[in-house]
N, C-alpha and C positions, 0 to 999 in steps of 0.2 A: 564398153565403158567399164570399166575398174568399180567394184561397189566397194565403200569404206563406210565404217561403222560415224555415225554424229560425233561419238567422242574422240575419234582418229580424225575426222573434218574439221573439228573445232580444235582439236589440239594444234594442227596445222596451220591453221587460219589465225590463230593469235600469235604466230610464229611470224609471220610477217611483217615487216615494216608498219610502221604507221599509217603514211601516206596511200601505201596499198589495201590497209584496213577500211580504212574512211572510203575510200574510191567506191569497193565493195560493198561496204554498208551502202554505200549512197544509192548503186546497182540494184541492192535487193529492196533497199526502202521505194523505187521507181517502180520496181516487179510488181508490190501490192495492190491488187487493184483499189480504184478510188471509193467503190462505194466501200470499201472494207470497214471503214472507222465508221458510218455511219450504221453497217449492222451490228458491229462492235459496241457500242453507244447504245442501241436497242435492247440487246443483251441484256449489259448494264441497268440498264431502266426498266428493264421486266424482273430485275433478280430483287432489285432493290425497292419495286413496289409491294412482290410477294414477299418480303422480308417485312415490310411495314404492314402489309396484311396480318402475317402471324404474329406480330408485336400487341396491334388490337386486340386480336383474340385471344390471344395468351398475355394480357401485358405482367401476369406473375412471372414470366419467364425472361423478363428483360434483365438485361446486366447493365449495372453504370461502369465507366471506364475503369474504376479500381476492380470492380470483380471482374472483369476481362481481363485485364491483368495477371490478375490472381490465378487465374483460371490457365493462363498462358505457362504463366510459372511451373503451377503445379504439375500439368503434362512434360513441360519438360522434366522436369524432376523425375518421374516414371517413365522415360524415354530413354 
């Protein structure tokens, strides 16, 4: 079998038709196994309780939406 780089696969694959696109998607979305979203979801809910954990303990360290923001800005700007 021929190896080709993700971005030669993906360049290819958006090259096709629509209807051929969706087919595929729909292909690869059946491949996923079923418990996937549910370890997925676990993930999730372990990142975002240890997230709230160091919120309590540090709550100096919290940002309200504008300073996220802010804060988002600013790296772009140095990037």
């Amino acid at each position: 079998m021929l190896s080709m780089s993700a971005a030669s696969l993906t360049q290819s694959l958006f090259s096709l038709p629509v209807p051929e696109r969706i087919a595929l998607a729909d292909q690869l979305y059946a491949s996923v196994p079923q418990d996937w979203q549910a370890e997925a979801d676990a993930a999730w809910l372990e990142e975002a309780e240890q997230r709230s954990a160091e919120m309590e303990t540090h709550p100096d360290m919290v940002l309200n939406h504008d300073e996220f923001l802010a804060g988002i800005t600013l790296k772009r700007g140095k990037a």
